[in-house]
TITI-548400 format. One line per field, with one value per residue: residue in three letters; z negated, x negated, y of N, C-alpha, C in turn; residue number from 1. Coordinates in nm, 2 decimals. Layout:
# TITI-548400
residuo	c(ALA,...) .
n_z	c(Z,...) .
n_x	c(X,...) .
n_y	c(Y,...) .
ca_z	c(Z,...) .
ca_x	c(X,...) .
ca_y	c(Y,...) .
c_z	c(Z,...) .
c_x	c(X,...) .
c_y	c(Y,...) .
num	c(NUM,...) .
This chain:
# TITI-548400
residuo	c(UNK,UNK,UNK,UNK,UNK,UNK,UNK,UNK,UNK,UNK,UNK,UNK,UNK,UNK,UNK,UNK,UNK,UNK,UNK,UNK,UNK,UNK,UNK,UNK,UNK,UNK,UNK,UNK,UNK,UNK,UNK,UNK,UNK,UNK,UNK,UNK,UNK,UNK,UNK,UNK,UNK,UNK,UNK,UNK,UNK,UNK,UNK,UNK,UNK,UNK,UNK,UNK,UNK,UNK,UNK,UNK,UNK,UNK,UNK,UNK,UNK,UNK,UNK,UNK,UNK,UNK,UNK,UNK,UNK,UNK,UNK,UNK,UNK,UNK,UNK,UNK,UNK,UNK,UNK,UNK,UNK,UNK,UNK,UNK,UNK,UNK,UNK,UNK) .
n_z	c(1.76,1.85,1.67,1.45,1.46,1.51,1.27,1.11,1.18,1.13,0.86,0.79,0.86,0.71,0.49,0.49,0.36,0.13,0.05,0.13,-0.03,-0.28,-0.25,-0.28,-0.52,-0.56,-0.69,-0.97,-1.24,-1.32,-1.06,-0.81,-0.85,-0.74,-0.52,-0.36,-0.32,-0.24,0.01,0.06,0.10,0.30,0.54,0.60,0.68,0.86,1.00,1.04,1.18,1.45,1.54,1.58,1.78,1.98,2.25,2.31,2.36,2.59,2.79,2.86,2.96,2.74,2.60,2.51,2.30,2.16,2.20,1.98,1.75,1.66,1.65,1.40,1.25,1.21,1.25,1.37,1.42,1.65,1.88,1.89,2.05,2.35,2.36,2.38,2.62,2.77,2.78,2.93) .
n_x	c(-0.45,-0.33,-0.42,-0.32,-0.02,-0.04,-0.17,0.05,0.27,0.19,0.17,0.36,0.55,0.44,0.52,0.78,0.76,0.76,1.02,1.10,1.00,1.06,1.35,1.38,1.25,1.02,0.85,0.90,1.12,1.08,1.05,1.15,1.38,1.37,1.22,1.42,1.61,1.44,1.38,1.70,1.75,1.55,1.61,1.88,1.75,1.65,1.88,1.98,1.85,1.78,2.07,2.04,1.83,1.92,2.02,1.84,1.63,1.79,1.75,1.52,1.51,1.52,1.70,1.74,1.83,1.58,1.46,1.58,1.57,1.31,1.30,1.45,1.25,1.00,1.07,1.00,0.73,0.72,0.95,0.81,0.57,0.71,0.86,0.65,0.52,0.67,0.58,0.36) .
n_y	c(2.26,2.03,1.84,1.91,1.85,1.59,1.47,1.56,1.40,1.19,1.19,1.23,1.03,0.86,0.93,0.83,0.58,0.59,0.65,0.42,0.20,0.29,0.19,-0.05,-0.10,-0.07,0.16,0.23,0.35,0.70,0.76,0.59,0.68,0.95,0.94,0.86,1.04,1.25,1.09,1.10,1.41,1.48,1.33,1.41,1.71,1.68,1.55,1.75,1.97,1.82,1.81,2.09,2.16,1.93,2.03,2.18,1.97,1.82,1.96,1.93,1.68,1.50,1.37,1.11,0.80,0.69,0.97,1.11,0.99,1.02,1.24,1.28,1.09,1.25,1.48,1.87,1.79,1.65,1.76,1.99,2.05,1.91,2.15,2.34,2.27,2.40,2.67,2.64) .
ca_z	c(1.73,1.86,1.55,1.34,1.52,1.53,1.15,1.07,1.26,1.07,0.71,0.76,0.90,0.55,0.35,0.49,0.34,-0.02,-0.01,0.15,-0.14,-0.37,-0.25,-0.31,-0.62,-0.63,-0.76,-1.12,-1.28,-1.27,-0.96,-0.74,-0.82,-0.72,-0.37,-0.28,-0.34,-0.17,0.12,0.16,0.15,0.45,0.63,0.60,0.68,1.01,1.12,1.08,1.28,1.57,1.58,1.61,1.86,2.07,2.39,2.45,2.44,2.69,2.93,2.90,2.99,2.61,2.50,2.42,2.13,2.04,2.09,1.82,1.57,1.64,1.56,1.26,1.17,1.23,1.30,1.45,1.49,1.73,1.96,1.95,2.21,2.42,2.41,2.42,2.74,2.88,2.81,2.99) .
ca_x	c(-0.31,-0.23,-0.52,-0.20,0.06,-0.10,-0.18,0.17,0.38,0.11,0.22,0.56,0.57,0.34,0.66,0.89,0.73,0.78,1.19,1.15,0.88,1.19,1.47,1.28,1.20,0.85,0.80,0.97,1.18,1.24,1.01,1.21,1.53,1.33,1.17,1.53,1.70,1.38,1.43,1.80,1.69,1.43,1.71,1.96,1.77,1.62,1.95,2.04,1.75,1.81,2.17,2.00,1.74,2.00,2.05,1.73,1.57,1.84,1.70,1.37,1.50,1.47,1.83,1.75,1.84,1.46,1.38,1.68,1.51,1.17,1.34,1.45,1.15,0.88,1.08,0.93,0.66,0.81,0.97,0.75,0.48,0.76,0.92,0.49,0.51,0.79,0.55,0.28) .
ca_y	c(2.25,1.87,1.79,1.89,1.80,1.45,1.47,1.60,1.29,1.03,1.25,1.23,0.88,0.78,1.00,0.73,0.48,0.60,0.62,0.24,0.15,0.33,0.12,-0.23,-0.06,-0.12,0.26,0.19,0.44,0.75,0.77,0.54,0.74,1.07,0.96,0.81,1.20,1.30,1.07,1.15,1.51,1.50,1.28,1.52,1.80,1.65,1.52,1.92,1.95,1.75,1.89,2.28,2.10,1.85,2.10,2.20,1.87,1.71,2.06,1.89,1.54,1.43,1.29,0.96,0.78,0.68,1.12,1.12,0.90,1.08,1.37,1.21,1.07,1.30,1.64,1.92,1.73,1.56,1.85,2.10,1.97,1.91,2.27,2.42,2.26,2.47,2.80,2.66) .
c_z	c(1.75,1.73,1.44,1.35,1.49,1.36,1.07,1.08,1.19,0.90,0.66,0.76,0.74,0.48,0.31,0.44,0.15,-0.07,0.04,0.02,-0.23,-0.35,-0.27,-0.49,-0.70,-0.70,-0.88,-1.13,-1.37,-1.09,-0.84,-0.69,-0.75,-0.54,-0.28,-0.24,-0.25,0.02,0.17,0.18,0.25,0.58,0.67,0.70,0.79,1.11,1.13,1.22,1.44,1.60,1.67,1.76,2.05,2.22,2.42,2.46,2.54,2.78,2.95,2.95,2.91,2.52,2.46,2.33,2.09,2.07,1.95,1.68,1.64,1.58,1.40,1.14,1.14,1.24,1.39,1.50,1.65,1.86,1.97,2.02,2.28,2.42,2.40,2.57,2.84,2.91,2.89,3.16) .
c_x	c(-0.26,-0.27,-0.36,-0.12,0.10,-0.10,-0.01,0.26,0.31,0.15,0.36,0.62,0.57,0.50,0.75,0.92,0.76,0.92,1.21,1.10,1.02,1.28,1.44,1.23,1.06,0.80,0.82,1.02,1.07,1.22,1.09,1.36,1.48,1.31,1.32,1.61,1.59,1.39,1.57,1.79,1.65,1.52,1.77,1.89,1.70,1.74,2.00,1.97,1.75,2.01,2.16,1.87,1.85,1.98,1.97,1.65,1.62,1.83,1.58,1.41,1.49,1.58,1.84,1.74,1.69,1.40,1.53,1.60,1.37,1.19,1.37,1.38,1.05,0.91,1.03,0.77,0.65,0.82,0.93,0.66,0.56,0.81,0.77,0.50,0.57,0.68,0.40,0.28) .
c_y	c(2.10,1.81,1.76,1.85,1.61,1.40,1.45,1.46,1.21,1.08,1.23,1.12,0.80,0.85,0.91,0.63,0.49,0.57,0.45,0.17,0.15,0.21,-0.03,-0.17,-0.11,-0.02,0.27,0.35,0.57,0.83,0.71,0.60,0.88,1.08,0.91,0.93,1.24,1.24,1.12,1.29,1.59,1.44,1.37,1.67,1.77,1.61,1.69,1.95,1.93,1.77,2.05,2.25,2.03,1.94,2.14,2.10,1.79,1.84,1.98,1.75,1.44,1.39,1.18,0.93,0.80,0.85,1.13,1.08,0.97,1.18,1.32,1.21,1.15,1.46,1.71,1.92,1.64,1.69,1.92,2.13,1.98,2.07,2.35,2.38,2.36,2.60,2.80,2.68) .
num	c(1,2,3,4,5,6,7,8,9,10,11,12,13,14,15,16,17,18,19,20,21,22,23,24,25,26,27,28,29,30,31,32,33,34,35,36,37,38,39,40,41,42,43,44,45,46,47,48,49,50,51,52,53,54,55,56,57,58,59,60,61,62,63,64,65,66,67,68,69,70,71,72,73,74,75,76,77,78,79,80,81,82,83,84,85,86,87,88) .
C-alpha cells in the first residue's frame, strides 16, 4: 500500500508539470489549451477536497498551510496515510 501511495504523490506531482509545460506553451496547440482545463480541473477538485478533508486533518495536528498545498498537490495521496494512522 505505501508502494502506491508513494507512486501516486510522484504521478500526480509529474501531472503538474504538464499544465506548467501548457502555460509556457511549450505543448503547442490544441494540447496546451487541453492540459490547462485539465489543470484547472484537478485544482478545483482538490481544493473541494481539502475543504471535505480540513476538520479532520486539524484533529490529527495537520492544518498547516504546506498540509493544504499537499492536499492540493498530491490529494488523497497525501491524507490518507495520515488518517490509516488513526486505525492503527
Amino acid at each position: 500500500m505505501q508502494a502506491f501511495l508513494t507512486l501516486g504523490k510522484y504521478l500526480t506531482l509529474g501531472f503538474w508539470a504538464l499544465p506548467l509545460l501548457a502555460l509556457f506553451g511549450a505543448l503547442g496547440e490544441p494540447w496546451s489549451q487541453y492540459m490547462l482545463w485539465a489543470g484547472v480541473f484537478v485544482f478545483f477538485a482538490h481544493l473541494g477536497e481539502l475543504l471535505l478533508v480540513q476538520g479532520k486533518l486539524r484533529s490529527h495536528g495537520k492544518a498547516g498551510i504546506m498540509d493544504a498545498v499537499m492536499v492540493i498537490l498530491v490529494g488523497f495521496f497525501y491524507w490518507l496515510p495520515i488518517f490509516k494512522q488513526e486505525k492503527v
